[in-house]
N, C-alpha and C positions, 0 to 999 in steps of 0.2 A: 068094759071093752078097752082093751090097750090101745096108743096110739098109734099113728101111721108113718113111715117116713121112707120115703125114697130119697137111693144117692148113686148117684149115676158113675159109670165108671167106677163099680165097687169093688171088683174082680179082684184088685191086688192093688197093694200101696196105699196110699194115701184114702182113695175112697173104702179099701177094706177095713183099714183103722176106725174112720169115721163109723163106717156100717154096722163091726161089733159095738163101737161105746153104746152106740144107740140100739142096740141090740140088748147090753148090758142093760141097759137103764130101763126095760119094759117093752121098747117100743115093739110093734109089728114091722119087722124093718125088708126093704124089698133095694136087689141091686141090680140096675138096668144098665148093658154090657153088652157090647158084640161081641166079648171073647167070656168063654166060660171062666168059675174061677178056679185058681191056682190050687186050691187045696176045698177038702170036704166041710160046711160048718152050716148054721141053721137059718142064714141069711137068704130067704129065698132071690133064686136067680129069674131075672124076665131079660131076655134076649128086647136091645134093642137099640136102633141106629138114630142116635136123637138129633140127628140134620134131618131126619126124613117126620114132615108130620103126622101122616099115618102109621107110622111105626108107636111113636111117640102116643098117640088118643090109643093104639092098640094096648100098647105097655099098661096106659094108668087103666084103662077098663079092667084089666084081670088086676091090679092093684085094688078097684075099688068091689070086685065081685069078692074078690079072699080076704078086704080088712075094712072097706068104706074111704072117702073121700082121706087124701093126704093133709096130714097135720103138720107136717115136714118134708121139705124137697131143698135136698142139697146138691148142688149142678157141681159136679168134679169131672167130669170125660173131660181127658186133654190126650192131644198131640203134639209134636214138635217134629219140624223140619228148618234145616237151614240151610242160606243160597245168599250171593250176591245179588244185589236189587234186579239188577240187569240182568241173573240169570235165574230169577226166582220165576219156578213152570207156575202157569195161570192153574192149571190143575191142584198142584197141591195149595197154592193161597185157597182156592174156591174150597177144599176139606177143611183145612184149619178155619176156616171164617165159620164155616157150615157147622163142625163139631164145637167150636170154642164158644161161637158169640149168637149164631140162630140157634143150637143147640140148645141154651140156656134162654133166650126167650123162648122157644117151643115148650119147651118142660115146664119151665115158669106159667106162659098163656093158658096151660093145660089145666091146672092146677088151680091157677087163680081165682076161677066163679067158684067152685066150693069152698074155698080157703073165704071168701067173702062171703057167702052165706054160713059159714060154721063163726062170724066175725073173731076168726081169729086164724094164724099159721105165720109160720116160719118156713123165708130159703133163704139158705145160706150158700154164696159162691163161691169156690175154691180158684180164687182167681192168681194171681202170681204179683210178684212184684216188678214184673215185669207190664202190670196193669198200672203202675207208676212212672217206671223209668224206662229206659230202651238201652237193649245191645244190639252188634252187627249180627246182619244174616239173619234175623228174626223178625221180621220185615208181618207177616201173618199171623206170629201170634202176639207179639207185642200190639198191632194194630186191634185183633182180636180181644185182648183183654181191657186193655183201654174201653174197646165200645164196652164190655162188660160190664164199667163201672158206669157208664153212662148209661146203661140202660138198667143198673140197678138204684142208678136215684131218682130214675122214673117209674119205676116199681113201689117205691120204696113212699115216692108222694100220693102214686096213686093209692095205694094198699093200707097208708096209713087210719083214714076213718074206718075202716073195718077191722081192727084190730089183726091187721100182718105187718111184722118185718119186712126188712133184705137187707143183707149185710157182704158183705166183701171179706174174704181171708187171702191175704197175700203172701204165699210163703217164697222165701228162699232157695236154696238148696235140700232139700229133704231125706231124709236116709233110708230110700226104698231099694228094693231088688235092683229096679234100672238103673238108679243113679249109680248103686257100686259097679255095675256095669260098665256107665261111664267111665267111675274113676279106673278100673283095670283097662282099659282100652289106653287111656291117657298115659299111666304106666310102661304099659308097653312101647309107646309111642314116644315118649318121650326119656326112656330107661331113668324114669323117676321112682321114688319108692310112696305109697299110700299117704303118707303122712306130706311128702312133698306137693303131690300131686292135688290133693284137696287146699294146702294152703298155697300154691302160687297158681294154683288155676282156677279151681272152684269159689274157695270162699278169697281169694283175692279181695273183693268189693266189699264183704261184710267185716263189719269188727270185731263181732264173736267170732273166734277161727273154729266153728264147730258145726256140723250137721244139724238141724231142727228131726226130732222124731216123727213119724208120722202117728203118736199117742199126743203126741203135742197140738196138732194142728186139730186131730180128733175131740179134745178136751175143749179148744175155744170155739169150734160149732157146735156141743151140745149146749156150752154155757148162751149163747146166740140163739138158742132156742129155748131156753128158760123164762121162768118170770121175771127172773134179776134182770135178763137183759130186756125188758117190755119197753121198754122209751130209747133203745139204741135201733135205730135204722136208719140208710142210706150212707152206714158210713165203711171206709175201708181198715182192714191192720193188716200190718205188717208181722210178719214172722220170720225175719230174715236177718238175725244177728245185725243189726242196725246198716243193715247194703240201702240205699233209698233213704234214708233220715231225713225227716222236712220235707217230706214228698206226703 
């Protein structure tokens, strides 16, 4: 029987990277989403809001009736909104806290007692490097990933006598549909040309002046759930053209 893995936010980008490798690689792979995905492939889809905890116990139950208990759960759903401190709405901090950082202990909590009775599993967080360092206006998800990593080296002590991980991936800038988005907005906005616009705006901070792929970030969570990595947990990396060095 193949193995199991769920990866949240799989729909598109970054978690649909992750979701085919592991796809690729055997697993039975499941991607919990409140937006359907972008294009047709064999990743099955489960609708679901993982700030909400019945949403969440619903999701893994039809994961564990179609494949048995998760072997792998990678927390990727992100949002992003920005505001000055003083006019950041309590609404959208209370979604980003909710999707970014209970989100990821709800999925995690869910998971856990089987992953402790199978004494073994892998989650892997897609957390930011903004789970290190801080910009303006991101006041929710910078506060957001921070606890992320804080509540993955609580995971990470606890889980460890049962043979489970938790690890942290911190990317960057990454080369998804949204982010080219961004950069033609920017573009427009600024009558800059692509190549301007990604190096005096985007990758400004990092010293690789280039995009990380989202095959990239895909590659160092299946490796985080291998046997090579069985003695790495509680800890964070970076993928972010050296933006955060020494953080």
């Amino acid at each position: 029987m193949s193995k199991t893995a769920i990866v949240t936010g799989a729909a598109s980008g970054i978690g649909l990277a992750i979701a085919k490798k592991f796809k690729q690689e055997g697993y039975a792979t499941f991607c919990w989403d409140i937006q359907s995905p972008e294009a047709e492939h064999e990743i099955e889809f489960v609708h679901c809001d993982v700030s909400k905890e019945s949403a969440v116990v619903e999701a893994y139950n039809v994961v564990k009736q179609k494949s048995g208990p998760a072997d792998v759960l990678v927390n990727n759903c992100g949002l992003q909104f920005m505001a000055p401190l003083e006019e950041f709405p309590i609404e959208k901090w209370n979604q980003l806290i909710g999707v970014l950082l209970t989100g990821t202990f709800l999925c995690s909590k869910t998971v856990f007692s089987d992953m402790k009775s199978q004494k073994s599993g892998r989650i892997v967080n897609i957390s930011s490097i903004h789970g290190k360092v801080a910009s303006p206006f991101k006041a929710a998800y910078v506060s957001a990933k921070h606890g992320v990593h804080g509540l993955s080296k609580v995971m990470a002590v606890e889980g460890a006598e049962h043979g489970i991980t938790v690890n942290n991936i911190c990317p960057g800038f990454v080369d998804t549909p949204l982010m080219r988005n961004q950069v033609k907005k920017q573009m427009e906005l600024n009558s800059m040309s692509e190549e301007e616009v990604l190096e005096k705006i985007f990758l400004k901070a990092q010293d690789i002046k280039k995009l990380t792929s989202p095959e990239q970030i895909a590659d160092l969570t299946y490796f985080l759930t291998t046997d090579s990595a069985s003695t790495i947990t509680g800890e964070s990396y970076s993928v972010s053209g050296g933006w955060g060095m020494g953080h």
